[in-house]
N, C-alpha and C positions, 0 to 999 in steps of 0.2 A: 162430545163434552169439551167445553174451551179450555184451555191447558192454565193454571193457576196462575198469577203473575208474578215473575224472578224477580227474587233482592237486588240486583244489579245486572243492567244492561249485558247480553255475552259479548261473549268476544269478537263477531260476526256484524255486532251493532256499527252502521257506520260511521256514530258520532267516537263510538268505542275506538275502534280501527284507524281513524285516522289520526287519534292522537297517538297511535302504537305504530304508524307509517312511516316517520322518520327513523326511528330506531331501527327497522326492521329493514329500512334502504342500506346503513349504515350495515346491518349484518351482511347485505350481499356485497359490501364495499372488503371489509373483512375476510370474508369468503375466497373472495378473488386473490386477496393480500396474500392468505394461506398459503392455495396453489400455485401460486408464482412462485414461494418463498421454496416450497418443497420441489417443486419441476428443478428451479435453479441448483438445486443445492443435490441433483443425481438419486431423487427418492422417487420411488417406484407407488402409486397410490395402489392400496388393497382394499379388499371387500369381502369381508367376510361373514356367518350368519351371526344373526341374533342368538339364534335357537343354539342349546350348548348343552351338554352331558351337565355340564357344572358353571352354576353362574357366575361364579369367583370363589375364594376359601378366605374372606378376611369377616373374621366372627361378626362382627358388628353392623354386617350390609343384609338389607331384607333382602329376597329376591322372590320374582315372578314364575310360576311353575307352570303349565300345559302339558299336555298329554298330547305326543307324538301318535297319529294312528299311522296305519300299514292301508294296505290294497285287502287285506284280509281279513275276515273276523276276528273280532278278539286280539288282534296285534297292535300291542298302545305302548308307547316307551315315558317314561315320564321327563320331560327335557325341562328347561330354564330360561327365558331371557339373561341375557348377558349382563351384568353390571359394570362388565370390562370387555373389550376384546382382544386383552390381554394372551391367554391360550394359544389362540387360531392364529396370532398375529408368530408368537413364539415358534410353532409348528412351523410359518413360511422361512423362518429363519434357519432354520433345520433344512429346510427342503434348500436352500442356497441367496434367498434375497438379500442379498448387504444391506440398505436401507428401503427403508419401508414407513409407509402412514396409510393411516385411516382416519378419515372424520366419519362418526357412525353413531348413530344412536344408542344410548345404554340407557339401563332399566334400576329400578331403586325401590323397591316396594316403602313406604311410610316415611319418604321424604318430600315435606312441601314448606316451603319458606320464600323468603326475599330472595336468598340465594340458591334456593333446593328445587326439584322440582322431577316428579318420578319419572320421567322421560324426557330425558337432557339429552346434547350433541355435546358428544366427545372426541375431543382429539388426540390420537396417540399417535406416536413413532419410538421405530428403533433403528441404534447403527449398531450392526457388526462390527468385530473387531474395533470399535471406539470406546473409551473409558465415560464415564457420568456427567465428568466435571465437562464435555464437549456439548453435553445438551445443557448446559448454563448458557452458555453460547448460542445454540439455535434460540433460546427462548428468550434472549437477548433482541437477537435479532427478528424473530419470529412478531416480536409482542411491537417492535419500534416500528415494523411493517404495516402491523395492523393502524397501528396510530397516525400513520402518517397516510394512510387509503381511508380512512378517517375522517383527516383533516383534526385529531385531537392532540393539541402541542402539549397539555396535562392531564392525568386522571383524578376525576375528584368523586369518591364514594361515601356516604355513612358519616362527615365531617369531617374525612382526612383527605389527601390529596397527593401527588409524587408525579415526580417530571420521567416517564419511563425514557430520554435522549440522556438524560446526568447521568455519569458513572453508578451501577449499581452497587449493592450492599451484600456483604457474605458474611454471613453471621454463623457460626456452629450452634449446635442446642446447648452443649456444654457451656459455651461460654452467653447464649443466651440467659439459662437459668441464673448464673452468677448476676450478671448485670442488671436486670430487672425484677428477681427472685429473690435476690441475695441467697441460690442454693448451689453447693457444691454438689453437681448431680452424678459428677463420676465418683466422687466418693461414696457413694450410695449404689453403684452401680456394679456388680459384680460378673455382667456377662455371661449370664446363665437364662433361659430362653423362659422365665418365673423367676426377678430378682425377689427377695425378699424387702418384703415395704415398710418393714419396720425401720428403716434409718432413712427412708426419703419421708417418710410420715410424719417421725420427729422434726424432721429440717424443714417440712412444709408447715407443720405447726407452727417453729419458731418464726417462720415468716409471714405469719397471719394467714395462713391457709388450711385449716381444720381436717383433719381426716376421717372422712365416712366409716362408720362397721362396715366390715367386708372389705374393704380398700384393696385393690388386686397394685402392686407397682406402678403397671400400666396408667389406672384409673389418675393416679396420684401425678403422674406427667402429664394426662391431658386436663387436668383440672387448672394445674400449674400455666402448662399453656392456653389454656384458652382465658384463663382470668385476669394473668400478669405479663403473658410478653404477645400472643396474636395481637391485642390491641396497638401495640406498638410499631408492628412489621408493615413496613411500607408505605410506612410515613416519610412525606420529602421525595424518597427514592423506591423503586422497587427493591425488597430484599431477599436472598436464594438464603433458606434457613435449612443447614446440611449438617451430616454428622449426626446421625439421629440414632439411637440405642438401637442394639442388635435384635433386642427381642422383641423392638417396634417396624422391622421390617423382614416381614414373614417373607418376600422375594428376591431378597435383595443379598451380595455377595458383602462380608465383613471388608471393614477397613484393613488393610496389611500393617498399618502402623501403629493401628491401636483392635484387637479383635471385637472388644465391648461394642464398638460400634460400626455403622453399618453405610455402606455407599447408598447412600439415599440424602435428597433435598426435593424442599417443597417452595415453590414461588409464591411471596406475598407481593398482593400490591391495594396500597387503602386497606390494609387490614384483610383485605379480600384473601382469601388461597384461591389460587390458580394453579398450580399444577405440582406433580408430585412424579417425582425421578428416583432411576434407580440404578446401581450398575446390577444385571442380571444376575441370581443364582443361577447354576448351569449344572451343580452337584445330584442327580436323581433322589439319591438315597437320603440326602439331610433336603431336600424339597417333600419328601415325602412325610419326614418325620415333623416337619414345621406343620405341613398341611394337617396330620393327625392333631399334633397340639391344640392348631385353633377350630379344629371340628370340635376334640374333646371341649375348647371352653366355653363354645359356641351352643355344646347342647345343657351342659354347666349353666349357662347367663339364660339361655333362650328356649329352650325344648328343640331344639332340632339340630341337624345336621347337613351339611350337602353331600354330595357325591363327589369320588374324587374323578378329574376325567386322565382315567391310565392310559388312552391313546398321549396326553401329554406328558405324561412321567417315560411312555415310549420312545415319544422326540427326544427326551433329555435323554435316556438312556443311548440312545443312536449318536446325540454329540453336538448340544447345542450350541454354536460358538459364544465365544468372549463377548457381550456386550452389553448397550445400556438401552433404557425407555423410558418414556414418560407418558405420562397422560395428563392431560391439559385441559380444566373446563371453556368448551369453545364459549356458550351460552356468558357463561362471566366474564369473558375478554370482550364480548360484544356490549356487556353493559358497560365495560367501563369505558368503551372506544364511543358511545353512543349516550353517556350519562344517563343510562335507564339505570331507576331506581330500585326495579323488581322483574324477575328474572321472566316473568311470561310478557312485561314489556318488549323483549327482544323474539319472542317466540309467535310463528307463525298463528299456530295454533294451540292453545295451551291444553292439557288435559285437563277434563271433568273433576270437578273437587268430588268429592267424596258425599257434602249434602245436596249434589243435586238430584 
């Protein structure tokens, strides 16, 4: 029986493919940029599995499940695609690796968009014994690399655009919110791992920002940021937007000078997020106790939970060192390094939507 005929050309079509051929050159131009940038820079490349006890603990991420079999009847373990490889990476850090990357595939159950897509390449590193604000730095340098193996002297996505050679932009959330918010968000913020959202609720209100029933804190800052100040980030210039509340980063080690907040930044550029930094939690016991919180709100919001993977609360407990990481969508630096407009323009091979 002849097979029905598809809404649009696949991916495979080669009127398709070749208008997806220069983009996808550009990715291995990219590619190369990367591994030079890390060779140079004394980083050790790793490889680690997909397959994981636990796909990551941050509430809000789907993940992919399989069933581990054995050599033996009836021996099945139920395992994870990764959404990070974040864990395994950790674990070599324990074992002695000062720096370290991976570019690797992660997994995303129910994200598909211009910029989404449930099997993306990700790029991650860590340094030992280095503080946060050193990977503003690599991604600095990391992102001017790619642009210049390129050949692109600007990024221009979605109607915005930014010269990533101009000095960049460091902007806190604090004083984000103030300036395109008009909210005082540390006044509202009491440093407790569940602020209470009655006082960012009001301030959101008064600022034209309505709050939902139910409204959890959290909700009420990413409303804020995605409506009123992401639009803005990375416009003209790439911007690192750091300083983020403590009880928006579940890995991450608090600020010394202020506890509320947390050693974490996330790279914009065109509005786009590209990567997301952190200086390491290294504490076992308050790692453990974050991880419970967003199980418990994760099965609160969603019906479920993950597992935790205690071989890595082992590592911490053994003596993680001092340090920072990030992870970096590679797949989004190739668009903007290649002016692809959607993200399976830079991808070999896209996955199967869901009606086919």
């Amino acid at each position: 029986m002849p097979h029905p005929p598809l809404s649009r050309p696949p991916f495979w079509h080669p009127d398709v493919f070749a208008r997806r051929r220069p983009h996808l050159a550009v990715r291995g131009r990219v590619l190369g940029a990367v591994r030079r940038f890390f060779d140079g820079a004394g980083f050790a490349e790793v490889d680690t599995p997909a397959l994981q006890v636990s796909p990551g603990m941050e509430p809000h991420l789907n993940a992919f499940a399989t069933d581990l079999a054995g050599p033996y009847p009836g021996e099945r373990r139920r395992l994870y695609l990764h959404t990070s490889p974040e864990f395994a990476m950790k674990k070599l850090l324990v074992a002695g690796e000062p720096r370290i990357y991976q570019l690797t595939h992660a997994f995303r159950n129910g994200e598909r968009s211009a910029t989404h897509h449930p099997e993306f390449s990700m790029l991650e590193w860590y340094r030992a014994g280095e503080g946060y604000r050193q990977l503003i730095d690599d991604c600095r340098d990391l992102v001017r690399a790619a642009a210049s193996a390129a050949g692109m002297a600007r990024f221009a996505f979605n109607g915005m655009d930014c010269d990533p050679f101009a000095p960049w932009r460091i902007l806190t959330v604090p004083d984000a919110f103030h300036e395109y918010a008009g909210i005082d968000l540390m006044a509202c913020c009491d440093g407790t791992h569940e602020p209470d959202p009655a006082p960012l609720a009001a301030a959101a209100a008064a600022a034209g920002i309505p709050p939902h029933t139910g409204d959890r804190w959290e909700d009420i800052v990413f409303r804020v940021l995605f409506e009123r100040i992401e639009p803005h980030l990375g416009q003209g210039v790439p911007c690192v937007l750091t300083d983020y509340p403590l009880c928006m980063a579940a890995l991450s080690r608090p600020k010394p000078e202020d506890g509320r907040l947390a050693e974490r930044f996330e790279l914009y550029a065109c509005g786009l997020e590209l990567a997301n930094a952190f200086g390491e939690l290294t504490d076992p016991a308050v790692q453990r106790a974050r991880f419970a919180a967003d199980m418990d709100l994760k099965e609160r919001l969603y019906g479920e939970r993950f597992p935790v993977d205690e071989d890595f609360l082992a590592a911490l407990e053994h003596g993680m060192p001092d340090c920072s990481g990030i992870a970096l969508g590679f797949d989004r630096l190739v668009m903007l390094c290649s002016g692809a407009a959607d993200i399976t323009d830079v991808l070999w091979a896209p996955v199967a939507p869901v009606s086919a």
